[in-house]
LOTIZA-722887 format. One record per atom (N, C-alpha, C): residue number from 1; residue in one letter; atom name; x, y, z. Coordinates in nm, 3 decimals. Example, Ala and Ser with C-alpha at 12.3 -4.5 7.8 and 13.67 -1.06 7.14 Angstrom:
+-----+-----+------+---------+---------+---------+
:   n : res : atom :       X :       Y :       Z :
+-----+-----+------+---------+---------+---------+
:   1 :   a :    N :   1.319 :  -0.569 :   0.780 :
:   1 :   a :   CA :   1.230 :  -0.450 :   0.780 :
:   1 :   a :    C :   1.320 :  -0.330 :   0.780 :
:   2 :   s :    N :   1.285 :  -0.225 :   0.708 :
:   2 :   s :   CA :   1.367 :  -0.106 :   0.714 :
:   2 :   s :    C :   1.290 :   0.003 :   0.787 :
+-----+-----+------+---------+---------+---------+
// end
This chain:
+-----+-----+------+---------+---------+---------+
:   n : res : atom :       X :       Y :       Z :
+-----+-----+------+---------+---------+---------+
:   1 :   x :    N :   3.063 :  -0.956 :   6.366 :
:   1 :   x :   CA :   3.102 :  -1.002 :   6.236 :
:   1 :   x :    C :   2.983 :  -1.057 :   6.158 :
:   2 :   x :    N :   2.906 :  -1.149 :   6.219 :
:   2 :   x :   CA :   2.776 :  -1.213 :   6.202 :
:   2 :   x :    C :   2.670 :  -1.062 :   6.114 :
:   3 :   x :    N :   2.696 :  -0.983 :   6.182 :
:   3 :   x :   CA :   2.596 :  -0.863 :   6.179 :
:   3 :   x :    C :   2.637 :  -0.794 :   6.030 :
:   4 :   x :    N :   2.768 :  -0.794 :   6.069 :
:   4 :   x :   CA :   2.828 :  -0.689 :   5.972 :
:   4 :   x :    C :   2.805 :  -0.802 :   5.789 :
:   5 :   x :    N :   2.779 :  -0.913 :   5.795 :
:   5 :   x :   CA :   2.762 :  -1.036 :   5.741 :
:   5 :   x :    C :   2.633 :  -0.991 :   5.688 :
:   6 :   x :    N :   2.540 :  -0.957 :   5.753 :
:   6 :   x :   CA :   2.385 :  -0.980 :   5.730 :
:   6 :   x :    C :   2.325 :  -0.870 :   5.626 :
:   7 :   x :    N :   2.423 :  -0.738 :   5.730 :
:   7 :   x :   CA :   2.391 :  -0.633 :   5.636 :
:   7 :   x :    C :   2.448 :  -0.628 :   5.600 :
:   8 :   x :    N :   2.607 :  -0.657 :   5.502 :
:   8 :   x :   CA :   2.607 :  -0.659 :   5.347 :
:   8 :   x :    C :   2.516 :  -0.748 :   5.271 :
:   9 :   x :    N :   2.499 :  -0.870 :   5.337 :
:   9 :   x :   CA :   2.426 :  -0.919 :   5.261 :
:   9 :   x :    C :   2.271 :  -0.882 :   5.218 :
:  10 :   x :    N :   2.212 :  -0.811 :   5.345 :
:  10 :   x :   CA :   2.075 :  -0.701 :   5.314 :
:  10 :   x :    C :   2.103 :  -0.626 :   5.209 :
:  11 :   x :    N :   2.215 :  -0.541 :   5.234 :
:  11 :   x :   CA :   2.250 :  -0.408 :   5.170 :
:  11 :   x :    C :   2.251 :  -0.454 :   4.979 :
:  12 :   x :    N :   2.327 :  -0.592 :   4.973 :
:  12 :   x :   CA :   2.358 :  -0.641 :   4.835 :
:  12 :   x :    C :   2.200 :  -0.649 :   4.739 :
:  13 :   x :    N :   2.112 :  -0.751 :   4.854 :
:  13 :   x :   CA :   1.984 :  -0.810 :   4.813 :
:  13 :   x :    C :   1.880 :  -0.662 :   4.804 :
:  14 :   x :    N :   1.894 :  -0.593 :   4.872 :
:  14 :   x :   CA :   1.855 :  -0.449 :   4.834 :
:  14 :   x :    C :   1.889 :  -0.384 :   4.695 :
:  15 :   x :    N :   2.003 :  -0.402 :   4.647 :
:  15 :   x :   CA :   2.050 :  -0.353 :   4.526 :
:  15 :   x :    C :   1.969 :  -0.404 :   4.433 :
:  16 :   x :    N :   1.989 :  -0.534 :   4.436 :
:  16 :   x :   CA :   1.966 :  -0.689 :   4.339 :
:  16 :   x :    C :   1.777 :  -0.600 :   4.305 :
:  17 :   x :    N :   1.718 :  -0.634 :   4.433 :
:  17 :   x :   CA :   1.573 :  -0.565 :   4.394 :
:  17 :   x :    C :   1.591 :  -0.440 :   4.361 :
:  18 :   x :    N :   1.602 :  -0.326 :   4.389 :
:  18 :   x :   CA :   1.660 :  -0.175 :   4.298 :
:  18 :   x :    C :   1.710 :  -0.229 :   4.129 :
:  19 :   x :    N :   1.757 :  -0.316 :   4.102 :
:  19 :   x :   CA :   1.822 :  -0.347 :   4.003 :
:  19 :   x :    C :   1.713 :  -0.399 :   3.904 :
:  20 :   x :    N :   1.656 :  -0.502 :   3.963 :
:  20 :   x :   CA :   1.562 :  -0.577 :   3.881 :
:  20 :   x :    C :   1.455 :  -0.480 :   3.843 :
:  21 :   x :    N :   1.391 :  -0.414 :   3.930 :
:  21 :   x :   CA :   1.242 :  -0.301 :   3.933 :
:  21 :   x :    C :   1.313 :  -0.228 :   3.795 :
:  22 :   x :    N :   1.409 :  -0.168 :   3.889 :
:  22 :   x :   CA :   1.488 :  -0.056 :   3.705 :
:  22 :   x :    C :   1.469 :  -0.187 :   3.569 :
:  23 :   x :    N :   1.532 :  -0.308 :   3.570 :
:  23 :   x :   CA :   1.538 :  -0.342 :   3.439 :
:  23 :   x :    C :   1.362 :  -0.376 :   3.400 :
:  24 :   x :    N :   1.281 :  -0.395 :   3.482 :
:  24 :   x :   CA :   1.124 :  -0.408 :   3.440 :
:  24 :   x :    C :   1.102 :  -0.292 :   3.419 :
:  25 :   x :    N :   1.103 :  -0.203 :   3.466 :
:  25 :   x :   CA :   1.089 :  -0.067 :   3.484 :
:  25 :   x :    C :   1.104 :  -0.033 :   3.297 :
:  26 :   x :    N :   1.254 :  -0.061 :   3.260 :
:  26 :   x :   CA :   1.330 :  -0.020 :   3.127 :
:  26 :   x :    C :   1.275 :  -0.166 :   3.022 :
:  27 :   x :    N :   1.217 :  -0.257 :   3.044 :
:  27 :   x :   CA :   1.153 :  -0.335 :   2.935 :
:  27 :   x :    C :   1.038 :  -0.314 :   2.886 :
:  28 :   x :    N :   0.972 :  -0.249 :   2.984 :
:  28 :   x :   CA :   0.811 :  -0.191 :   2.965 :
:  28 :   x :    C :   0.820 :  -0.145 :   2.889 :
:  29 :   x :    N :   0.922 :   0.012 :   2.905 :
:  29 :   x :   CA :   0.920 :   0.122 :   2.835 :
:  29 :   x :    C :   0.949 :   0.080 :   2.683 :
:  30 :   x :    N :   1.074 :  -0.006 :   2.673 :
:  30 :   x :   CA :   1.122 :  -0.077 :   2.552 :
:  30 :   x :    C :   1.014 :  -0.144 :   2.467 :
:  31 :   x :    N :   0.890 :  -0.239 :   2.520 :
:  31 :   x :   CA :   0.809 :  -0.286 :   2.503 :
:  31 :   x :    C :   0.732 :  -0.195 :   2.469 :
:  32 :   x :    N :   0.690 :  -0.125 :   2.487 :
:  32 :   x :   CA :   0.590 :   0.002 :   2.425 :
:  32 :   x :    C :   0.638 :   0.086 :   2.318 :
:  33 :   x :    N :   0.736 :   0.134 :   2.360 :
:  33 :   x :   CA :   0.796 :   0.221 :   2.213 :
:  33 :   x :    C :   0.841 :   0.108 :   2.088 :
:  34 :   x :    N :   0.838 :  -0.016 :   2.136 :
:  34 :   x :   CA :   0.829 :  -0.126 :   2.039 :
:  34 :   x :    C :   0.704 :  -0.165 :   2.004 :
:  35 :   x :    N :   0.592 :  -0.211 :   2.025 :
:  35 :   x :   CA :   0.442 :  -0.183 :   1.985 :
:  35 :   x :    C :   0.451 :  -0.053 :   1.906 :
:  36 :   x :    N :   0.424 :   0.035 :   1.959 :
:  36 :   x :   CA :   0.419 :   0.190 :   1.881 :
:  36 :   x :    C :   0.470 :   0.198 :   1.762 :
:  37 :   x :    N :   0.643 :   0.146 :   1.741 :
:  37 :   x :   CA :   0.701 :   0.139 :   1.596 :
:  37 :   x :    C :   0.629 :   0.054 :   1.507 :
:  38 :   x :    N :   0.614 :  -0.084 :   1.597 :
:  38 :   x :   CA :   0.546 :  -0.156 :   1.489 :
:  38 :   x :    C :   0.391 :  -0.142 :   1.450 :
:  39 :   x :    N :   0.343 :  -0.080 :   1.538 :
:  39 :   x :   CA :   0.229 :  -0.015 :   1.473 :
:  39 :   x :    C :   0.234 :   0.102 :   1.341 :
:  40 :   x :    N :   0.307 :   0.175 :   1.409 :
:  40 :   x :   CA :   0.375 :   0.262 :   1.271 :
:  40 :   x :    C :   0.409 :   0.223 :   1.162 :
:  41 :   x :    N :   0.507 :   0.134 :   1.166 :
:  41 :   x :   CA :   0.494 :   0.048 :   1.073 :
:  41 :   x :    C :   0.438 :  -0.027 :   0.948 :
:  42 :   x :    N :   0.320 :  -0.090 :   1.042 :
:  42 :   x :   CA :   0.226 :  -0.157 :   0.977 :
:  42 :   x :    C :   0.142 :  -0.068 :   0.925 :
:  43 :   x :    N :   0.110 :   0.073 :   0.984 :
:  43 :   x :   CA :   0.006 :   0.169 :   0.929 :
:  43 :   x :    C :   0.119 :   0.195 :   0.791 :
:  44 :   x :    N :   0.215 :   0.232 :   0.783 :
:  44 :   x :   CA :   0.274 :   0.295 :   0.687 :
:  44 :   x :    C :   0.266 :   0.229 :   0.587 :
:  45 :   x :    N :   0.262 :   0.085 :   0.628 :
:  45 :   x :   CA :   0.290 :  -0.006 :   0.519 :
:  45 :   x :    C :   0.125 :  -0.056 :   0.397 :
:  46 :   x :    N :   0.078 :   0.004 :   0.531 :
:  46 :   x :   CA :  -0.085 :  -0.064 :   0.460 :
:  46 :   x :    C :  -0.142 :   0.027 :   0.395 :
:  47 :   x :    N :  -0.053 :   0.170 :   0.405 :
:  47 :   x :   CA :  -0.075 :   0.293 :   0.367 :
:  47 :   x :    C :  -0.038 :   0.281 :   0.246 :
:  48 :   x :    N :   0.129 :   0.234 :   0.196 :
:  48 :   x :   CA :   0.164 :   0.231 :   0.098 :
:  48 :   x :    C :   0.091 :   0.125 :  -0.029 :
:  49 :   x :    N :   0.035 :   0.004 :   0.080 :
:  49 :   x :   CA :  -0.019 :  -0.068 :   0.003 :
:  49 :   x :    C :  -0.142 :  -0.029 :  -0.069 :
:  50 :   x :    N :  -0.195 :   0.063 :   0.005 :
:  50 :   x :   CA :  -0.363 :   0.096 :  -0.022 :
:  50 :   x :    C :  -0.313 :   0.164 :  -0.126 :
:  51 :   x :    N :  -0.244 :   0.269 :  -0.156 :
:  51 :   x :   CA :  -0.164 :   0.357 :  -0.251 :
:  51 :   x :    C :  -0.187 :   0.261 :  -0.392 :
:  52 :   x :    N :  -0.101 :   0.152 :  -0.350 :
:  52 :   x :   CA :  -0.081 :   0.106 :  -0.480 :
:  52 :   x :    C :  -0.222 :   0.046 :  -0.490 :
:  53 :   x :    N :  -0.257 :  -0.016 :  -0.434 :
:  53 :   x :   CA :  -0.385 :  -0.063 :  -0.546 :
:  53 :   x :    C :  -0.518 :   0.055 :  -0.557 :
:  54 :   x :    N :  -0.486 :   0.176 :  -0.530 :
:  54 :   x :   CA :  -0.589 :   0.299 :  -0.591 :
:  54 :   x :    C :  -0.546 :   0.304 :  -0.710 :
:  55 :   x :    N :  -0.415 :   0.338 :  -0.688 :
:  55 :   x :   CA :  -0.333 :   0.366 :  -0.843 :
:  55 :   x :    C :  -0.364 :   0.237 :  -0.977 :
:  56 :   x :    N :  -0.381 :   0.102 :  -0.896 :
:  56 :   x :   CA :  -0.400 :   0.016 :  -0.979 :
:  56 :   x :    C :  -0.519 :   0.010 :  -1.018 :
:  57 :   x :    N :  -0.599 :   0.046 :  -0.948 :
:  57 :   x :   CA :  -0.768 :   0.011 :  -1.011 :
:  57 :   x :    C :  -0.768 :   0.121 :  -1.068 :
:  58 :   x :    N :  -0.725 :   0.271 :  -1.060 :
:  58 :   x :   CA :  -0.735 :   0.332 :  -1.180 :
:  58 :   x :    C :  -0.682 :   0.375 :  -1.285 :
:  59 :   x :    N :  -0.575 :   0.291 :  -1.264 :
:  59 :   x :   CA :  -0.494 :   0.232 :  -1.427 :
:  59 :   x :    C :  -0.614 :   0.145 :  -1.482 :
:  60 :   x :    N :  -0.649 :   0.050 :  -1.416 :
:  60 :   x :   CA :  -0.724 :  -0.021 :  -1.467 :
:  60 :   x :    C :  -0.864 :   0.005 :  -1.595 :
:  61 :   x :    N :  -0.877 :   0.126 :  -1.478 :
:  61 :   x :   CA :  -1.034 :   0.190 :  -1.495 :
:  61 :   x :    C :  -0.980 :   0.236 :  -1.654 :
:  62 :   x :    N :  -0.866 :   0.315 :  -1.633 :
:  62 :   x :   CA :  -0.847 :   0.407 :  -1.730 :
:  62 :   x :    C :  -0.804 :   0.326 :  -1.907 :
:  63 :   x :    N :  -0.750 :   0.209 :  -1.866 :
:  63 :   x :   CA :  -0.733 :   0.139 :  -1.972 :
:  63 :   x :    C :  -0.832 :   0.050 :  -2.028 :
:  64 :   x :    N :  -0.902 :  -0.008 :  -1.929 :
:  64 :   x :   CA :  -1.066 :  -0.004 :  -2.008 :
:  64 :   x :    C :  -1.118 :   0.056 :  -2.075 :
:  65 :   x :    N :  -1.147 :   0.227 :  -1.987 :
:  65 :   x :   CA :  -1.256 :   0.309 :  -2.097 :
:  65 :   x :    C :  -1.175 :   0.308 :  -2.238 :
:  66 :   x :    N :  -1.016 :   0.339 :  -2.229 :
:  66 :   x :   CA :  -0.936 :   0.333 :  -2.354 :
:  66 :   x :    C :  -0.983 :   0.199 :  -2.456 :
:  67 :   x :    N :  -0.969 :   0.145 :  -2.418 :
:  67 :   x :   CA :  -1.002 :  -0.055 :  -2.507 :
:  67 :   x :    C :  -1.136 :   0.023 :  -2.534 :
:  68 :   x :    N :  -1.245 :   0.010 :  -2.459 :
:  68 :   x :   CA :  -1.364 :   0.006 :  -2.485 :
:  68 :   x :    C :  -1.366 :   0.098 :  -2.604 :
:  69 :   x :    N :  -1.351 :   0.273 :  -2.627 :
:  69 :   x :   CA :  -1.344 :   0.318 :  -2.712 :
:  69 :   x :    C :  -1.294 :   0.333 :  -2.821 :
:  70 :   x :    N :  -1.160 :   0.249 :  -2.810 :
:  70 :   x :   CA :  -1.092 :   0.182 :  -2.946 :
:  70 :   x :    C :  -1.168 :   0.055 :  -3.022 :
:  71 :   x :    N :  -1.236 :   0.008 :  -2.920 :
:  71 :   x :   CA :  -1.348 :  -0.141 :  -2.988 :
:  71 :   x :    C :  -1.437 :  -0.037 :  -3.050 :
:  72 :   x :    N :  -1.499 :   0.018 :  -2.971 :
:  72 :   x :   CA :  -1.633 :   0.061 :  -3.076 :
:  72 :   x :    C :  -1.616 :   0.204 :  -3.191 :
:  73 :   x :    N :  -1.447 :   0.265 :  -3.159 :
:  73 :   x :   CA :  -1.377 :   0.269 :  -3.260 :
:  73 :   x :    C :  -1.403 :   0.200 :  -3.425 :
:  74 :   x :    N :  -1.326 :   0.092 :  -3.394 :
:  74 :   x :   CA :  -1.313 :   0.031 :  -3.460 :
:  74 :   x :    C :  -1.474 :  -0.079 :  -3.544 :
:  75 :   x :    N :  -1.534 :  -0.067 :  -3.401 :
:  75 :   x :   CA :  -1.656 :  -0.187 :  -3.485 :
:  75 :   x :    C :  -1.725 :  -0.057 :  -3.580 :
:  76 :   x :    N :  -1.725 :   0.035 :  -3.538 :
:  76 :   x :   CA :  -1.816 :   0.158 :  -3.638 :
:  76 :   x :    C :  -1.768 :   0.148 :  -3.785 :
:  77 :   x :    N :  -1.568 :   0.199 :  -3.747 :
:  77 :   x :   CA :  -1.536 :   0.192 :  -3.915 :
:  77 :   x :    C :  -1.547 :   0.100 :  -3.941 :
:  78 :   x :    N :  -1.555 :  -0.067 :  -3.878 :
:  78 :   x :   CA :  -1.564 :  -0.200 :  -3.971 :
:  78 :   x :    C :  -1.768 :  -0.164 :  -4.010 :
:  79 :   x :    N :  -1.824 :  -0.167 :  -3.955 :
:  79 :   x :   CA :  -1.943 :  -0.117 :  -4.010 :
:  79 :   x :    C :  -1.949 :  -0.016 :  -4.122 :
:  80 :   x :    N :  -1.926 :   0.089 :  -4.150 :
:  80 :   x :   CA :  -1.899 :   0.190 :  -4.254 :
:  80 :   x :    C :  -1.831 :   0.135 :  -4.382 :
:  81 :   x :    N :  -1.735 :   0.050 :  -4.333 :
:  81 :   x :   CA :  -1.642 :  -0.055 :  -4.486 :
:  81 :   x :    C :  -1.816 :  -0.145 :  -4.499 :
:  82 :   x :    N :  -1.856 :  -0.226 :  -4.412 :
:  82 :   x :   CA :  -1.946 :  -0.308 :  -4.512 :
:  82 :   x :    C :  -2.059 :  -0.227 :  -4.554 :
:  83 :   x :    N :  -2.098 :  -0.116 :  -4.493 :
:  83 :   x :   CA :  -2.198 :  -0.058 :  -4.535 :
:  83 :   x :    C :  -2.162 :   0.003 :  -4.681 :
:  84 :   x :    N :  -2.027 :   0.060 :  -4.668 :
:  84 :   x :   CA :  -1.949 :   0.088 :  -4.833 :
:  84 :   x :    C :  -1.987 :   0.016 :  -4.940 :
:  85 :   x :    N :  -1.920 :  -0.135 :  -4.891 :
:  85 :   x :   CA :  -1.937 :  -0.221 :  -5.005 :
:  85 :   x :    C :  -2.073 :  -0.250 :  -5.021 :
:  86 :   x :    N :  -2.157 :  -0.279 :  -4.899 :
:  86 :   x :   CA :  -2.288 :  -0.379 :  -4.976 :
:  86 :   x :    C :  -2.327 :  -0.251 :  -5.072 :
:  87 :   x :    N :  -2.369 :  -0.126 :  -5.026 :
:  87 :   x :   CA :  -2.431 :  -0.016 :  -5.083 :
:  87 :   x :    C :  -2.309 :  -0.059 :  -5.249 :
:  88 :   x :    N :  -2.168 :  -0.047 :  -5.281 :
:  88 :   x :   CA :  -2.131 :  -0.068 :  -5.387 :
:  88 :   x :    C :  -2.219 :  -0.194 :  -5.456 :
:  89 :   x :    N :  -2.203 :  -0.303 :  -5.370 :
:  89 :   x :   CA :  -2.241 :  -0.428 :  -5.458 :
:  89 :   x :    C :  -2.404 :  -0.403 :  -5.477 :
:  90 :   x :    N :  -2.463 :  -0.341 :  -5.404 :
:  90 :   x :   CA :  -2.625 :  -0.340 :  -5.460 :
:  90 :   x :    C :  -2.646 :  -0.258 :  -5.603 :
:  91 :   x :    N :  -2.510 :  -0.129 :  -5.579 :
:  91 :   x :   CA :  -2.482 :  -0.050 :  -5.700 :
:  91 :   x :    C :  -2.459 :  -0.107 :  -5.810 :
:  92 :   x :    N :  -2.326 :  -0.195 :  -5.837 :
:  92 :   x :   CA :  -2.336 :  -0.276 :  -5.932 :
:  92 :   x :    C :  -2.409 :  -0.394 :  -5.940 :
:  93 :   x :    N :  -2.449 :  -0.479 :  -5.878 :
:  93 :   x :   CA :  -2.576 :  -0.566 :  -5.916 :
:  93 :   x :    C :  -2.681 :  -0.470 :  -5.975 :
:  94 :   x :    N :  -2.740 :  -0.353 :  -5.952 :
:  94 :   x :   CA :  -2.820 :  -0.283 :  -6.046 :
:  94 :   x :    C :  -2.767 :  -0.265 :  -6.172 :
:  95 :   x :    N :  -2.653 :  -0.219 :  -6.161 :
:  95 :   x :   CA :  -2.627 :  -0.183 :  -6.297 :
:  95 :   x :    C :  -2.553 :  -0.329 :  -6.390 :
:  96 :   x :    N :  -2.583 :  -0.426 :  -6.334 :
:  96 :   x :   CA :  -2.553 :  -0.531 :  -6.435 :
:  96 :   x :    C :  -2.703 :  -0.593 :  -6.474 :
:  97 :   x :    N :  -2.789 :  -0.546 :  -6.336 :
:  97 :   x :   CA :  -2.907 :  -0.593 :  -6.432 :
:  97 :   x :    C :  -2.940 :  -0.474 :  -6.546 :
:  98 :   x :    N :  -2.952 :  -0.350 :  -6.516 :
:  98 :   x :   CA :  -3.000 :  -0.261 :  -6.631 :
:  98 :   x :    C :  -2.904 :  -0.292 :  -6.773 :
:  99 :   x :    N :  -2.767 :  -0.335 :  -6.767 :
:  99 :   x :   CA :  -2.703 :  -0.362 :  -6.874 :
:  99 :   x :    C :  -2.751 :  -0.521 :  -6.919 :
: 100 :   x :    N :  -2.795 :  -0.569 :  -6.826 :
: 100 :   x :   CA :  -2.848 :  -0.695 :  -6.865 :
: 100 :   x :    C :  -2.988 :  -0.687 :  -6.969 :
: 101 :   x :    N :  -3.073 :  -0.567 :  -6.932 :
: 101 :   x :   CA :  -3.203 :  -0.561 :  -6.985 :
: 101 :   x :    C :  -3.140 :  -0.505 :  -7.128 :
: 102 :   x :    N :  -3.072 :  -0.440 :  -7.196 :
: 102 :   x :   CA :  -3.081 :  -0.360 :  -7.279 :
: 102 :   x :    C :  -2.989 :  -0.433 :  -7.368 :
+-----+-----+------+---------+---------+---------+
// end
């Protein structure tokens, strides 16, 4: 009886280790294909991020050169208006002095 006692109880504690090895066995595996996702993951994500800020620096880029060429746009024709007028006002200051002489 004693015997028959021992080895179930061998036979049980045999399982128990068979049992445990399998669940280390199945956390490893779990543990790795979990690293792996979250590596995936994180690549995808830093992927998407890098994405956006290419796209942003050359929005950026692109709305600069835009500004920049609307400024000097613009400073040229504001140059061309005063060059208009002074060239007018030197025009008539001449001709108020010649009407002045006569």
């Amino acid at each position: 009886l004693a015997t028959w006692r021992n080895r179930n109880l061998a036979q049980a504690f045999r399982r128990f280790v068979t049992v445990v090895q399998e669940q280390k066995r199945q956390r490893h595996i779990l543990q790795s294909f979990v690293a792996r996702w979250k590596g995936r993951l994180a690549r995808r994500a830093f992927a998407t991020w890098e994405d956006f800020v290419r796209e942003r620096q050359f929005l950026r880029r692109f709305i600069a050169v835009g500004l920049r060429t609307k400024s000097q746009q613009a400073m040229l024709a504001a140059f061309h208006t005063w060059q208009r007028c002074a060239k007018l006002e030197r025009e008539n200051s001449l001709s108020k002095q010649l009407s002045a002489r006569d």
